[in-house]
Backbone and ligand atoms as CSV (ligand in chain L), in Angstrom:
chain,resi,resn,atom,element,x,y,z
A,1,UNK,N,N,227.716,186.536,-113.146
A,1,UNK,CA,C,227.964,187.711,-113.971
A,1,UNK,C,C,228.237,188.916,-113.106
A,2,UNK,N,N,228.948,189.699,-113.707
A,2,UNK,CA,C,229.572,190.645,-112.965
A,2,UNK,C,C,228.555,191.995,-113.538
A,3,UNK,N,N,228.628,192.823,-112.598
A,3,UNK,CA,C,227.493,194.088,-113.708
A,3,UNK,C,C,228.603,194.548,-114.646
A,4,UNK,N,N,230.337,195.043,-114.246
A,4,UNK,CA,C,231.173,195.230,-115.790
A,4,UNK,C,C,231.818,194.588,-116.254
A,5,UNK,N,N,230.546,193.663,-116.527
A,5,UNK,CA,C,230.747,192.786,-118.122
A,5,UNK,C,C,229.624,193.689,-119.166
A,6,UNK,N,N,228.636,194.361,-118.477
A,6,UNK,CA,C,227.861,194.791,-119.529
A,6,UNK,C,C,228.576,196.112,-120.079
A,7,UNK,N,N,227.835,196.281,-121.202
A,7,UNK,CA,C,228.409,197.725,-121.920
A,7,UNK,C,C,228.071,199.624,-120.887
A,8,UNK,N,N,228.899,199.975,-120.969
A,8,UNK,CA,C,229.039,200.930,-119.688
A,8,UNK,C,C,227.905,201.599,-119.745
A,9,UNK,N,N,227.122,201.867,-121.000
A,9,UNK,CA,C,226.161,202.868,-120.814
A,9,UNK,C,C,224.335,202.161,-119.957
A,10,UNK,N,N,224.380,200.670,-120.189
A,10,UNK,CA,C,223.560,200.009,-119.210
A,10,UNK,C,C,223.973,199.892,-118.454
A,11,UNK,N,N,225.184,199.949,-117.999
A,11,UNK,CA,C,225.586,199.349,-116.081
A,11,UNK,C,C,225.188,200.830,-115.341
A,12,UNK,N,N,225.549,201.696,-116.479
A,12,UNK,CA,C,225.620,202.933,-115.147
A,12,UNK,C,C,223.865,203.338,-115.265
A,13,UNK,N,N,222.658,202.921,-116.064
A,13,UNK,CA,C,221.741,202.958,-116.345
A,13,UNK,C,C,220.662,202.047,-114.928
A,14,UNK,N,N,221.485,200.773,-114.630
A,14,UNK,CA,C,221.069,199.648,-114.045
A,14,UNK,C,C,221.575,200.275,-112.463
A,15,UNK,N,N,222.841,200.615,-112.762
A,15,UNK,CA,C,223.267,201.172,-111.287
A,15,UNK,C,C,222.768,202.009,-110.756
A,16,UNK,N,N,222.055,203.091,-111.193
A,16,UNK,CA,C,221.259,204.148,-110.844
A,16,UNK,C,C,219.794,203.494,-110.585
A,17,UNK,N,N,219.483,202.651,-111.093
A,17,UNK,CA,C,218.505,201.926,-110.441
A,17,UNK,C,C,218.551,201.341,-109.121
A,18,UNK,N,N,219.541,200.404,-109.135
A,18,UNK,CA,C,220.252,199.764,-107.726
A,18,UNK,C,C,220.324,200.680,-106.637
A,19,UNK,N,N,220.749,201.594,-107.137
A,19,UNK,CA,C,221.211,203.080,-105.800
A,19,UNK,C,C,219.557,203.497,-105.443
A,20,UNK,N,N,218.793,203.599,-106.469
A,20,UNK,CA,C,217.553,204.566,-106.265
A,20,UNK,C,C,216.267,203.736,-107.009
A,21,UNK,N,N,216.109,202.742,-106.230
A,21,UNK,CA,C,214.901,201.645,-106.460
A,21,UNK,C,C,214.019,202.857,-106.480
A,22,UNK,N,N,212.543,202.916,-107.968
A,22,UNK,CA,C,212.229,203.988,-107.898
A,22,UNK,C,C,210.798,203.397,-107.208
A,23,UNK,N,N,209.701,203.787,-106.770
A,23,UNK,CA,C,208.676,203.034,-106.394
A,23,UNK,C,C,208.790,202.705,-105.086
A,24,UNK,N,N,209.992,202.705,-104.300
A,24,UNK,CA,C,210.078,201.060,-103.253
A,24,UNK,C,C,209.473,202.062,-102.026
A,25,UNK,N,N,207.901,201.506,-102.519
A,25,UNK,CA,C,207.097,201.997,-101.618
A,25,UNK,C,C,205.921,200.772,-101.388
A,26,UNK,N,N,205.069,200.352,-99.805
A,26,UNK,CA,C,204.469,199.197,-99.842
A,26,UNK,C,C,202.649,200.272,-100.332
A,27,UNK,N,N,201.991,200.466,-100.747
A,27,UNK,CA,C,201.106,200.758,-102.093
A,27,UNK,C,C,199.650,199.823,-100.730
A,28,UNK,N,N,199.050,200.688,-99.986
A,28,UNK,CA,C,197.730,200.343,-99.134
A,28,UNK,C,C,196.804,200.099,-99.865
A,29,UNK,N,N,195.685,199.410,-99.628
A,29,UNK,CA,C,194.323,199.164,-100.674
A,29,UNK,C,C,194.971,199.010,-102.121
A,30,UNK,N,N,195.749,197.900,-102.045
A,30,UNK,CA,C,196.100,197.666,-103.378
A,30,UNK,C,C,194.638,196.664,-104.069
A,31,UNK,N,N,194.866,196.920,-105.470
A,31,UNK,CA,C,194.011,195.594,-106.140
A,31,UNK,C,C,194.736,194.439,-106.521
A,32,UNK,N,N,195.649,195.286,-106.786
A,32,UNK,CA,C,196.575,193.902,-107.213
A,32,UNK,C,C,197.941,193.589,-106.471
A,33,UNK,N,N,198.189,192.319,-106.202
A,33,UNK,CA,C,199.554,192.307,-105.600
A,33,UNK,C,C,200.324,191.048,-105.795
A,34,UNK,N,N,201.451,190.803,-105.801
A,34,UNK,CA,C,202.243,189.852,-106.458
A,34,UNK,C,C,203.564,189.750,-105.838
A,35,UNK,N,N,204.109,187.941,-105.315
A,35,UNK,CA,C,205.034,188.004,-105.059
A,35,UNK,C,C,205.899,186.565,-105.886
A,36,UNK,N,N,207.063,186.771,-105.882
A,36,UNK,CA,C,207.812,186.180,-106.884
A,36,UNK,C,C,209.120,185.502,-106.010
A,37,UNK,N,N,209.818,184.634,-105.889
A,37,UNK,CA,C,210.786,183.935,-105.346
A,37,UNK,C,C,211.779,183.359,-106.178
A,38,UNK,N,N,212.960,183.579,-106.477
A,38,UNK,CA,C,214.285,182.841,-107.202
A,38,UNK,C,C,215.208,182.567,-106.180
A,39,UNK,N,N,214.792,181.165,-105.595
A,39,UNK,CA,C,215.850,180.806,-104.553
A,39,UNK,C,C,217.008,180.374,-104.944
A,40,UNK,N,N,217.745,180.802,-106.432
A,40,UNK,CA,C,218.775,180.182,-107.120
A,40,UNK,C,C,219.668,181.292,-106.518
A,41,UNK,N,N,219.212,182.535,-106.470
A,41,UNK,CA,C,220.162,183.443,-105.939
A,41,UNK,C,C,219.742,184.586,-104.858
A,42,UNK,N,N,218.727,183.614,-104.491
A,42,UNK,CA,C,218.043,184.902,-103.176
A,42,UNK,C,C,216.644,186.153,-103.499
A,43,UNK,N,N,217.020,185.766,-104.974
A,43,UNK,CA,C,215.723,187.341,-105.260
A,43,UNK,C,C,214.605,187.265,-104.430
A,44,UNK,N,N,214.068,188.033,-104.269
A,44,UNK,CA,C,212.406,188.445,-104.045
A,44,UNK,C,C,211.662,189.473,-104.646
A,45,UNK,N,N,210.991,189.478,-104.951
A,45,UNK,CA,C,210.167,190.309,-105.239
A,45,UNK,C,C,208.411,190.291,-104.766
A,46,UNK,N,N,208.328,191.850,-104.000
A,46,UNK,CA,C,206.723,192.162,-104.048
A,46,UNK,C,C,206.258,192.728,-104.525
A,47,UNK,N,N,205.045,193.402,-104.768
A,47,UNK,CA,C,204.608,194.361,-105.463
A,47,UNK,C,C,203.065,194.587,-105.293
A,48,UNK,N,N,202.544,195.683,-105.531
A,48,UNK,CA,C,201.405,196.340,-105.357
A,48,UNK,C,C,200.814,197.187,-106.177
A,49,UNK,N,N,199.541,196.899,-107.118
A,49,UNK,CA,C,199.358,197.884,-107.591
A,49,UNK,C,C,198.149,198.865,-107.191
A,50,UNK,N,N,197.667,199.814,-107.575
A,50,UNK,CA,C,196.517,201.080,-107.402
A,50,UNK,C,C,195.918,200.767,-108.899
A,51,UNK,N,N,194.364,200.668,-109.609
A,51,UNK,CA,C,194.080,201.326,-110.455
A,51,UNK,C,C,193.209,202.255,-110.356
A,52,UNK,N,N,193.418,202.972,-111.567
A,52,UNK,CA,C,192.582,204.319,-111.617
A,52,UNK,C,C,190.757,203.971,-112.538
A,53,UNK,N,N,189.825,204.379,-111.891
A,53,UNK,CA,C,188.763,203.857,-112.664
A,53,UNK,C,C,188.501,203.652,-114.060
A,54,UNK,N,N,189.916,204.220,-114.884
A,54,UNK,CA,C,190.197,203.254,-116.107
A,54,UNK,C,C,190.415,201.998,-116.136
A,55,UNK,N,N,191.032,201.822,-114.817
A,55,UNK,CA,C,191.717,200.500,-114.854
A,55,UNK,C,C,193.126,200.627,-115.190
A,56,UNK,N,N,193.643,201.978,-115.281
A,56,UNK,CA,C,194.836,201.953,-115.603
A,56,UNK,C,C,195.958,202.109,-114.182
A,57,UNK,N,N,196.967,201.680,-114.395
A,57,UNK,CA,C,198.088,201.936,-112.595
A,57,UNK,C,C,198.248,203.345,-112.717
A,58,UNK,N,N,197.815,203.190,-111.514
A,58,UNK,CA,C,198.085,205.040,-111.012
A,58,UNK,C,C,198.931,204.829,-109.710
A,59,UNK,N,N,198.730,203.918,-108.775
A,59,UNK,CA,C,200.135,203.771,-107.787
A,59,UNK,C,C,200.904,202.366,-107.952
A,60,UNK,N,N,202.420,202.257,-107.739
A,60,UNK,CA,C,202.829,200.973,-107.770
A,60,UNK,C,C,203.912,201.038,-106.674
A,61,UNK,N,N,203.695,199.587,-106.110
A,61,UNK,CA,C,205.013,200.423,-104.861
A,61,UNK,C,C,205.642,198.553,-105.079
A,62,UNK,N,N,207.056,198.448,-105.280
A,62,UNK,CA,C,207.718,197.205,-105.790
A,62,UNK,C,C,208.916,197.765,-104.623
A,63,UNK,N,N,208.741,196.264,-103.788
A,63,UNK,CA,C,209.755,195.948,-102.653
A,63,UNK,C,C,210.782,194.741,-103.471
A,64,UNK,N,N,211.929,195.139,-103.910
A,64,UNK,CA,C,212.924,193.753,-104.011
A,64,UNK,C,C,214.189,193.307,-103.357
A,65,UNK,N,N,214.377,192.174,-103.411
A,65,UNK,CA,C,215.627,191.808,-102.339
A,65,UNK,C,C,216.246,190.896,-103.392
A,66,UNK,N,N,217.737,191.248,-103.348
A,66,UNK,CA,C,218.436,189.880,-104.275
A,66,UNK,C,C,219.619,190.768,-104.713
A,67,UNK,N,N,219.560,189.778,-105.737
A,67,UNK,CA,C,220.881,190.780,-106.634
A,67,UNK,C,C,220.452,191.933,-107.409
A,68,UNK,N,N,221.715,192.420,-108.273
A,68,UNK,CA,C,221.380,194.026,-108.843
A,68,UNK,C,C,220.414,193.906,-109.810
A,69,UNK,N,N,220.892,193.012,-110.827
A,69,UNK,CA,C,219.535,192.640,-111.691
A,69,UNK,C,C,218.395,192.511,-111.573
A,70,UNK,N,N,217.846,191.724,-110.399
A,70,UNK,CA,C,216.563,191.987,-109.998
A,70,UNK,C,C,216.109,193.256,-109.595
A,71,UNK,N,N,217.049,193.608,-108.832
A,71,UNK,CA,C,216.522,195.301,-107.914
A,71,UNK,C,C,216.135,196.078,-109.048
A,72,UNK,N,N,217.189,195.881,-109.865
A,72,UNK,CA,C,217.298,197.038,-111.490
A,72,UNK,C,C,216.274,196.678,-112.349
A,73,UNK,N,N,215.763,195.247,-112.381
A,73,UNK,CA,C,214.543,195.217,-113.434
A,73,UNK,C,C,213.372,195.590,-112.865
A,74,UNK,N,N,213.382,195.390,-111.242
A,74,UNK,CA,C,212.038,195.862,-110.832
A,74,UNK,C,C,211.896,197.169,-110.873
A,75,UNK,N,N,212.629,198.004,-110.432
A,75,UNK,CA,C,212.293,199.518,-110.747
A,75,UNK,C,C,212.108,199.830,-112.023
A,76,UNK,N,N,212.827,199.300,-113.203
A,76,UNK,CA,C,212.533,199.460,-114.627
A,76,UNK,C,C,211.058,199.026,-114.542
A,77,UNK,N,N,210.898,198.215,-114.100
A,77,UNK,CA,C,209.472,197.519,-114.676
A,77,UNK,C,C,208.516,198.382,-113.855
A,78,UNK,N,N,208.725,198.913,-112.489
A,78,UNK,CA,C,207.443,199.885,-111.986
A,78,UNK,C,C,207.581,201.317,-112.535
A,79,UNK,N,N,208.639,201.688,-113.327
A,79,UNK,CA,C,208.542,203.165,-114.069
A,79,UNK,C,C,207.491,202.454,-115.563
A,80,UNK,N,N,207.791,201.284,-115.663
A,80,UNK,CA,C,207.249,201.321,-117.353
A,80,UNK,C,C,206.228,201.069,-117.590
A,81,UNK,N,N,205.792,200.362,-116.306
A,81,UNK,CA,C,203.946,199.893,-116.478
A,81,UNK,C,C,203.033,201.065,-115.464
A,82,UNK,N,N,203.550,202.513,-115.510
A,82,UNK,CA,C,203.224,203.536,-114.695
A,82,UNK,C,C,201.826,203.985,-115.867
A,83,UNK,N,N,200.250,203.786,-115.431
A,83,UNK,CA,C,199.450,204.694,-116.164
A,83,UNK,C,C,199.185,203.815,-117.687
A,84,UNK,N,N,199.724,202.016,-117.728
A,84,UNK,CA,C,199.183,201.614,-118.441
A,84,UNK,C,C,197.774,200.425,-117.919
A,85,UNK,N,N,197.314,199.884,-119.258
A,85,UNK,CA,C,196.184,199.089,-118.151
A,85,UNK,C,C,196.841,197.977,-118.435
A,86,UNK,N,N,196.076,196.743,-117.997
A,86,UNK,CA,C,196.588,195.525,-117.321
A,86,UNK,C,C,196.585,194.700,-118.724
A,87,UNK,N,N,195.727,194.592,-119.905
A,87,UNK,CA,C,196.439,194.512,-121.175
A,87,UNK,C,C,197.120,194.939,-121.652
A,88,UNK,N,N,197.473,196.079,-121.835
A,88,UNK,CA,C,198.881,196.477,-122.007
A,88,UNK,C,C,200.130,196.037,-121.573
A,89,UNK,N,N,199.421,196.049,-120.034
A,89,UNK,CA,C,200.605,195.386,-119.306
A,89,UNK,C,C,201.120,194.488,-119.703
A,90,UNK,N,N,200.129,193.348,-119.534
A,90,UNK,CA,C,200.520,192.172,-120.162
A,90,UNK,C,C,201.349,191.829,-121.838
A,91,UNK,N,N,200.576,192.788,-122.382
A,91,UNK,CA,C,201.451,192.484,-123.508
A,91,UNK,C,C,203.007,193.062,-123.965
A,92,UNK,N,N,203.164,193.839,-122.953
A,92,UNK,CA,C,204.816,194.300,-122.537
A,92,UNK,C,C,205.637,193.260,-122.073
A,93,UNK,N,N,204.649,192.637,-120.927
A,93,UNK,CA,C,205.218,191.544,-120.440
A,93,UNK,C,C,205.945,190.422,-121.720
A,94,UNK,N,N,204.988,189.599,-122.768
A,94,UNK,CA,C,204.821,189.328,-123.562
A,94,UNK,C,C,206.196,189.342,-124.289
A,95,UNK,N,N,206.235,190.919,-124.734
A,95,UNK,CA,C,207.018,191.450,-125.928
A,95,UNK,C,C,208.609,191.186,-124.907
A,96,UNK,N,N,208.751,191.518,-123.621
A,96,UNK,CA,C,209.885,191.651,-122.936
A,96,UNK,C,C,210.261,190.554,-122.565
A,97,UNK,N,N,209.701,189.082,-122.356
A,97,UNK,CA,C,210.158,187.674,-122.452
A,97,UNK,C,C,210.501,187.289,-123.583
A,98,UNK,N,N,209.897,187.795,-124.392
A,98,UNK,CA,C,210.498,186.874,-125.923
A,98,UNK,C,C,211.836,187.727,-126.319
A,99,UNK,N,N,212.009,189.077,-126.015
A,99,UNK,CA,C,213.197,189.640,-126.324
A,99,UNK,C,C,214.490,189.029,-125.248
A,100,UNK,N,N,213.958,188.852,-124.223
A,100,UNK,CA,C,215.105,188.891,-123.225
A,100,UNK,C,C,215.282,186.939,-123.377
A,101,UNK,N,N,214.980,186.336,-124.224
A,101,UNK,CA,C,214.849,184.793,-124.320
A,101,UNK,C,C,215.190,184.627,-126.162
A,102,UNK,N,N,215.444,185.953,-126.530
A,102,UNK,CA,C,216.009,185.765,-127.887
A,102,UNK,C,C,217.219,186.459,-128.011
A,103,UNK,N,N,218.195,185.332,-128.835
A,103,UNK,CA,C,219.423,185.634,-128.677
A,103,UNK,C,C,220.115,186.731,-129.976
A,104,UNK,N,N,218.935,186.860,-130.683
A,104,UNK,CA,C,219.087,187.648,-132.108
A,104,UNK,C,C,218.755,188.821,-131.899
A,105,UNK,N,N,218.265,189.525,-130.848
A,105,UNK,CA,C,216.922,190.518,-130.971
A,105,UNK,C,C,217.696,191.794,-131.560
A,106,UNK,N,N,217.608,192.414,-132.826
A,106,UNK,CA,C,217.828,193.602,-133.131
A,106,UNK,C,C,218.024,194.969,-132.481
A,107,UNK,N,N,218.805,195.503,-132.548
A,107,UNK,CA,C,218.679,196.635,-131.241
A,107,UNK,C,C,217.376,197.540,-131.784
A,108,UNK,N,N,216.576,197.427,-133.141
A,108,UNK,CA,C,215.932,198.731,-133.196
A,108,UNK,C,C,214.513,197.823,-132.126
A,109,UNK,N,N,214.623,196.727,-132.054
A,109,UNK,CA,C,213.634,195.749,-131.619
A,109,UNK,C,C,213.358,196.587,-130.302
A,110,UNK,N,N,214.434,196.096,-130.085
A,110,UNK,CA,C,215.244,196.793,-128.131
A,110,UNK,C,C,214.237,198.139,-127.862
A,111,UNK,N,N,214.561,199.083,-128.764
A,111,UNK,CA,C,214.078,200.584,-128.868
A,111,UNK,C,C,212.476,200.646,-128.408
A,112,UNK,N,N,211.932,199.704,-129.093
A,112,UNK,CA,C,210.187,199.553,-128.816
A,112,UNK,C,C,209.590,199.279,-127.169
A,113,UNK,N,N,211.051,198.942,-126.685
A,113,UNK,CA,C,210.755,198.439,-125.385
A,113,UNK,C,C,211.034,199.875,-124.236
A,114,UNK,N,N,211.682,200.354,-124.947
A,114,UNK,CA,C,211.895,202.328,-123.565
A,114,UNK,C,C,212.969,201.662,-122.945
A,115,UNK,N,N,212.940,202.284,-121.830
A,115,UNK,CA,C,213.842,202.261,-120.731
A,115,UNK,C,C,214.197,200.811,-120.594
A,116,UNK,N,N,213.493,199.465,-120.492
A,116,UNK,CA,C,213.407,198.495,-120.338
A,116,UNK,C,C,214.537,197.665,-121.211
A,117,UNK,N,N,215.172,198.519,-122.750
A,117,UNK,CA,C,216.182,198.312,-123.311
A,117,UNK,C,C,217.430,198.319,-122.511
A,118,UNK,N,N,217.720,199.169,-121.118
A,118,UNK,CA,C,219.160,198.664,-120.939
A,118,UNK,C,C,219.076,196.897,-120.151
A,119,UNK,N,N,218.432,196.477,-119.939
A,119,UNK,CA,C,218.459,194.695,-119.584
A,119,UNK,C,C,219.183,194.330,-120.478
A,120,UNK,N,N,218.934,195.006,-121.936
A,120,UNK,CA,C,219.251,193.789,-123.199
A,120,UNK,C,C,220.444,193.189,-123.138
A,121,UNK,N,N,221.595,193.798,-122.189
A,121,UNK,CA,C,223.289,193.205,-122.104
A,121,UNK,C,C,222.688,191.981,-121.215
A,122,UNK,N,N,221.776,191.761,-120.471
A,122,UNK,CA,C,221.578,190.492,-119.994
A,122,UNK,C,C,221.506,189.236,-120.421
A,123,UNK,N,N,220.609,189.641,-121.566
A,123,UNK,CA,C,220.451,188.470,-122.779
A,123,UNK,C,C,221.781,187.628,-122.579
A,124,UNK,N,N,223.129,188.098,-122.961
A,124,UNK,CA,C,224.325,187.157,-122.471
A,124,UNK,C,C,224.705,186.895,-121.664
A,125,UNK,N,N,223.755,186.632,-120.391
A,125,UNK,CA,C,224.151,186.280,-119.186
A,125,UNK,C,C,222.990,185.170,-118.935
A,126,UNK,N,N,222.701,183.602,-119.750
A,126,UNK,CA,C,221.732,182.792,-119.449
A,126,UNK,C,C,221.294,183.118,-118.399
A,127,UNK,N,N,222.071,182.999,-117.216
A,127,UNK,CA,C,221.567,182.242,-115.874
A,127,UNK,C,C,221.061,183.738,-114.980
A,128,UNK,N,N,221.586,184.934,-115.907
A,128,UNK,CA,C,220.662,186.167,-115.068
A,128,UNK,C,C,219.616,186.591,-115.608
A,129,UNK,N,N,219.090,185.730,-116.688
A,129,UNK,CA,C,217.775,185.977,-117.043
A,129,UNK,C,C,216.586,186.064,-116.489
A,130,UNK,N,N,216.841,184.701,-115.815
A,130,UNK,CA,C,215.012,185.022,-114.391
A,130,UNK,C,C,215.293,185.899,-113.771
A,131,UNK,N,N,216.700,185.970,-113.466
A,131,UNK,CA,C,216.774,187.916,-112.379
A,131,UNK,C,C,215.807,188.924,-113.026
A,132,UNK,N,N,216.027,188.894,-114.184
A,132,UNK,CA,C,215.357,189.771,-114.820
A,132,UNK,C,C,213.972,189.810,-115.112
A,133,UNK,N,N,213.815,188.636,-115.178
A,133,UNK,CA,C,212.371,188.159,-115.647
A,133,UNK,C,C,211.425,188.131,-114.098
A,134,UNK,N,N,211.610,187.970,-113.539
A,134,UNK,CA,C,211.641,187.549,-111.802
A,134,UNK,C,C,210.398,188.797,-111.653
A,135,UNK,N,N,210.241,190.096,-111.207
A,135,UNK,CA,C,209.973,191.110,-111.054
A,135,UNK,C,C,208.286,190.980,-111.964
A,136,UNK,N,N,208.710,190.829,-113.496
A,136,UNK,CA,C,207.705,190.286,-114.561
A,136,UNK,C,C,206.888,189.019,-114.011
A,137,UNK,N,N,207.062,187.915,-113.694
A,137,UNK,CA,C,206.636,187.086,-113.017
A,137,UNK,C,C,205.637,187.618,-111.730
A,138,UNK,N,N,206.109,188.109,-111.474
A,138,UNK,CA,C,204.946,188.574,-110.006
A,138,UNK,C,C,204.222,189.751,-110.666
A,139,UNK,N,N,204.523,190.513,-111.352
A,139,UNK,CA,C,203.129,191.010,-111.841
A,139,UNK,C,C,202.157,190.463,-112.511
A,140,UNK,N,N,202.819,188.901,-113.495
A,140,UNK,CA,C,201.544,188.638,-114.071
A,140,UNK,C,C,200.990,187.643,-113.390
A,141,UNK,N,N,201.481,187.268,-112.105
A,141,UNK,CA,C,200.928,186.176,-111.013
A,141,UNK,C,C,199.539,187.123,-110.598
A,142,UNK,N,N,200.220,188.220,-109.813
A,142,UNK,CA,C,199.664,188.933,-109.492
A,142,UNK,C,C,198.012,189.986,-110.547
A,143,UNK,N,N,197.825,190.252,-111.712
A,143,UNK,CA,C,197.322,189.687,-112.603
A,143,UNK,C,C,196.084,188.953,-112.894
A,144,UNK,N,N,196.538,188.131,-112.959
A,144,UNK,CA,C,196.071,186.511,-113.214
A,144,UNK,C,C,194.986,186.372,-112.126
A,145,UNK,N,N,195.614,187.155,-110.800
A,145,UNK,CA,C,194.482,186.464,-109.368
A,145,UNK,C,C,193.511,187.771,-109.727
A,146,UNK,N,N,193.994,188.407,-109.455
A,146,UNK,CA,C,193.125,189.610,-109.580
A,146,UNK,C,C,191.923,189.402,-110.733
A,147,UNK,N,N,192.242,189.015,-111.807
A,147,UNK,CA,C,190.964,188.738,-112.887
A,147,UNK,C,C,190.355,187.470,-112.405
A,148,UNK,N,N,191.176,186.726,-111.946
A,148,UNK,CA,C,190.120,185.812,-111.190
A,148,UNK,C,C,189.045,185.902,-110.507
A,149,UNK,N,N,189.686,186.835,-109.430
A,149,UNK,CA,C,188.689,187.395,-108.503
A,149,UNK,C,C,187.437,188.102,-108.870
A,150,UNK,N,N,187.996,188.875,-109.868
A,150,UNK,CA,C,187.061,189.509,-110.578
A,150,UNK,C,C,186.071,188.609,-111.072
A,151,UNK,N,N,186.141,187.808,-112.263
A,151,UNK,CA,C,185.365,186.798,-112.601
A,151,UNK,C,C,184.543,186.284,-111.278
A,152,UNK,N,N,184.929,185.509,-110.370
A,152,UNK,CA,C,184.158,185.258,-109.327
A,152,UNK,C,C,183.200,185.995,-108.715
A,153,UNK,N,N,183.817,187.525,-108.883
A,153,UNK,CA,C,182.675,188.463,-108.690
A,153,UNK,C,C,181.501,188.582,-108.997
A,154,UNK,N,N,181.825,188.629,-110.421
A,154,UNK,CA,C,180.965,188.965,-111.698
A,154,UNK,C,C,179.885,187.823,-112.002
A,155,UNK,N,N,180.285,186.682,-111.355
A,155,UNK,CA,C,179.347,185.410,-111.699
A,155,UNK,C,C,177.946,185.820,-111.114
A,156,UNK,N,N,177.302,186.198,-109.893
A,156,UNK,CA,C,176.480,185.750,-109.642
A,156,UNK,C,C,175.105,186.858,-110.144
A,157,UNK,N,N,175.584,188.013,-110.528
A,157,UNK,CA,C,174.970,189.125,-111.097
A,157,UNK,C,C,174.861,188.925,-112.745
A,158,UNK,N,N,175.350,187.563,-113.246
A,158,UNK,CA,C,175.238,187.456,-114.162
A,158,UNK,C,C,174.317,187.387,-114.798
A,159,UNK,N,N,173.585,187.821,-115.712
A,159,UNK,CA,C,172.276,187.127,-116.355
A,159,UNK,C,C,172.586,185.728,-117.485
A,160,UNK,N,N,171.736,184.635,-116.632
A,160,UNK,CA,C,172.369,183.089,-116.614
A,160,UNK,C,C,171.712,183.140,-118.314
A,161,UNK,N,N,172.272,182.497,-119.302
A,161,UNK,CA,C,172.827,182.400,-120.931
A,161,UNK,C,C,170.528,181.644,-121.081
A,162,UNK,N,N,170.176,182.310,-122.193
A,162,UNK,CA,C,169.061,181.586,-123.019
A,162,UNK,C,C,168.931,180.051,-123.079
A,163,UNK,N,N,167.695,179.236,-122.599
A,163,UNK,CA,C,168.447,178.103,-122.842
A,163,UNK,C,C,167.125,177.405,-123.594
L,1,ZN,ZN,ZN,219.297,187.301,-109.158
């Protein structure tokens, strides 16, 4: 896929991403961190997050390598999960796989998603979908370990269940 095949007002949306990866910073004493691989076309993606004793991201610094799509969803994706918490997160995640994996999705659908709406010309591009998705993938890898860890934490201070 070419980027003008999409409709002009996402390419030049996506391109300004490409030019000015926003974030692409490596994020020290991270809690969370996540990396992602699509050797179909080279992507990479890293990432790092900061939370704030809400638990909400207060720093994110997302390194990507690949094509434009990837570069362009990862900066979309570190402006959009800026100052939410990690359920939230996740359920963006959630809402933004099933849109970008549905071939019907309504544009007011699109709207619920912010900035993250110009991808939607991707939808007709099957095979640049994990580009897109790619970025999403390593945050909820990334995620996933982190509550792990946590849990492991949390075990031994536990007070062990009535028996
Ligand atoms: Zn790609």
């Amino acid at each position: 896929m070419a980027l003008d095949e999409l409709d002009e007002l996402y390419r030049e949306a996506i391109l300004s991403h490409v030019r000015d990866p926003r974030n692409h910073c490596v994020v020290p004493d991270a809690q969370v961190t996540g990396e992602s691989v699509n050797p179909f076309c080279g992507d990479e993606i890293s990432l790092q997050l900061r939370l704030d004793e809400s638990g909400r991201v207060a720093r994110i610094g997302l390194q990507g390598k690949g094509c434009s799509i990837n570069r362009a969803a990862g900066s979309i994706m570190s402006e959009a999960i800026r100052g939410r918490s990690l359920d939230e997160i996740e359920e963006l995640s959630d809402l933004f796989r099933g849109m970008m994996r549905s071939t019907e999705a309504a544009p007011d659908e699109w709207a619920r998603l912010g900035e993250l709406e110009v991808l939607s010309g991707v939808t007709r591009f099957p095979v640049r979908i994990k580009c897109a998705l790619l970025p999403w993938s390593a945050l909820d890898d990334g995620i996933d370990e982190y509550r792990r860890g946590r849990d492991r934490e949390a075990l031994p201070g536990e007070p062990s269940p009535p028996s």
